[in-house]
N, C-alpha and C positions, 0 to 999 in steps of 0.2 A: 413908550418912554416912561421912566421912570421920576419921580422927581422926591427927592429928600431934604431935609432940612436940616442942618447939622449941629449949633449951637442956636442959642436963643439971638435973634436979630445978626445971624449969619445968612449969605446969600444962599439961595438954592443951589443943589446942583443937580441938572439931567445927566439921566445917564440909559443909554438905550440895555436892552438884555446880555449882550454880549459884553456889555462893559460890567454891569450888574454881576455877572457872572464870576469876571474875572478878578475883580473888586471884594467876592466872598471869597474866592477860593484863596486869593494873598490872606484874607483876616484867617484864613483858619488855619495857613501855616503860618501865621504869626503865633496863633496860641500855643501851638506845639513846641515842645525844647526846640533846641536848632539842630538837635542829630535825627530828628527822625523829620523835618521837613526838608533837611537835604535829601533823607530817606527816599523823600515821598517824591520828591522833586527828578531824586533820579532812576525811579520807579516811572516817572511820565514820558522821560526821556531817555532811555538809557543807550549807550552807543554801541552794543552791540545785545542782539537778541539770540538764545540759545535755545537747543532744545532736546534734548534727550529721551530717543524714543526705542524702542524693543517689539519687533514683532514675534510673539511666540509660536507662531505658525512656521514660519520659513528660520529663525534663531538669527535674523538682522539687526544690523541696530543705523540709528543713527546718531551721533553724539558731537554736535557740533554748534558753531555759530551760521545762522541762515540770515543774517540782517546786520549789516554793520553800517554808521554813519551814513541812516536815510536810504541805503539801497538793500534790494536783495540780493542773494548770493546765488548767482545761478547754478551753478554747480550743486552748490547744499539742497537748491530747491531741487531741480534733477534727481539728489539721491532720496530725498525725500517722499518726490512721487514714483519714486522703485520702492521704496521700502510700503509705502502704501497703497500699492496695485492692488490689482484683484488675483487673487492669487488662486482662485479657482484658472485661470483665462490668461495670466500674466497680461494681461492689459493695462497700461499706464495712461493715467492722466494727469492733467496737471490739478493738484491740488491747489483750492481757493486759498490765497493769500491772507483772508482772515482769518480763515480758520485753523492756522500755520499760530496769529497772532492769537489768536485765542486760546489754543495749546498751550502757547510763552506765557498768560497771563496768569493762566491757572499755575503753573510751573510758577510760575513768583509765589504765587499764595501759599502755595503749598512747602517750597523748597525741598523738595523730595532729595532724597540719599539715593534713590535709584530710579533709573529710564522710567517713564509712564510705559506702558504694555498696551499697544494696538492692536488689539482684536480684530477691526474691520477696518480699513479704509474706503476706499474705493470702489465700488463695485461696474460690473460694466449690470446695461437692462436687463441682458439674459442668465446674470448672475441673480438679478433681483429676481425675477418672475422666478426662477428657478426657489428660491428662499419663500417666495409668498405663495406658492404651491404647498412647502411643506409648514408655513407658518401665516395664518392669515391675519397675525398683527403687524406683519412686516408691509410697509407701506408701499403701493403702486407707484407710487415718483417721487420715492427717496432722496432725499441730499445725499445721501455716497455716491449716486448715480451722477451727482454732478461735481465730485469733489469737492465737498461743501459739509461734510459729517466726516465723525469716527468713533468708535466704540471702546473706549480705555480704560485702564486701569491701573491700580497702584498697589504691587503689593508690599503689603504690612502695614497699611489703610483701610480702613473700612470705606466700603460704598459708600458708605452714608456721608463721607468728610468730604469724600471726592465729588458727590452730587452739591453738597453744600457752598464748595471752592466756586464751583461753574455757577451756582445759584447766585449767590453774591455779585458776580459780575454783571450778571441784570443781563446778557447777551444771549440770541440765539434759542433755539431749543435744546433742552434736557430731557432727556430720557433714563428714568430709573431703572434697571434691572436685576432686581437685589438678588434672586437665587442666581444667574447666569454671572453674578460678579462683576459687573460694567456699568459705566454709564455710556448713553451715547449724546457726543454733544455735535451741535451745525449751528451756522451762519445762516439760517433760515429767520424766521419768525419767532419771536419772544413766544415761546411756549414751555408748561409740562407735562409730563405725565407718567404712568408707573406701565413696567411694561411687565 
């Protein structure tokens, strides 16, 4: 519990962390003009979530809304976890729901003029052992394995803005891979590293 004093011989007032919280975040769209805390306001909320994506493996895309007013779109999610198979195996799964919203997030940051470009999605295990045979950076119990990663990019962005976009968000693991041209981001554990 929190307790502050507000004016000289004004009463206390408590205020547990959740209130403390919420109580900073109104002061700080108060300081902001009023067009960019509506901005930001409907950046927290916004009513429908999009997501434009490219796979240049198979020339799929998906270019649509996957989240409108609080639900998701099962159909969108559906073509989603097609377009992000494993495309060695054509095995589908379903892809984690965060990491669907963490694609969006980055997509705000960035506002791209064109699809993000999915390198990897999904993979099934004996796609992975089959990749950690020929690369021994490649992790034994991968997040793709679980629908949980993906490896992307932006072109006519530098890796580098694109690693930055996900960095800022404070979510997840980043994976750098500046010659191969990608990052790879998951709904895993706060971590980084350079691949």
């Amino acid at each position: 519990m929190c307790t502050f004093r507000m004016l000289k011989g004004a009463s206390k007032i408590r205020l547990n962390r959740r209130g403390f919280l919420r109580l900073m975040l109104w002061a700080g769209l108060i300081s902001y003009p009023s067009k960019s805390a509506l901005a930001f306001i409907d950046y927290l909320a916004p009513e429908e979530k999009i997501l434009s994506l490219y796979n240049p493996n198979t020339k799929e895309n998906f270019d649509g809304v996957y989240w409108r007013n609080g639900s998701y779109i099962a159909e969108a999610l559906e073509d989603i976890n097609y377009l992000l198979r494993d495309t060695r195996t054509d095995a589908i799964k379903q892809i984690d729901k965060n990491l669907l919203d963490l694609i969006f997030s980055i997509s705000i940051k960035l506002k791209p003029q064109k699809a993000l470009h999915v390198i990897c999605g999904y993979r099934t295990s004996r796609t992975n052992a089959l990749l950690l045979k020929r690369n021994k950076k490649v992790a034994k119990n991968s997040y793709h394995i679980k629908g949980q990663a993906v490896d992307i990019r932006l072109p006519g962005l530098q890796t580098s803005e694109l690693r930055r976009a996900a960095y800022e968000l404070g979510q997840g693991g980043i994976g750098y891979y500046r010659r191969q041209r990608f990052v790879h981001i998951d709904v895993g554990p706060v971590r980084y590293w350079n691949g």
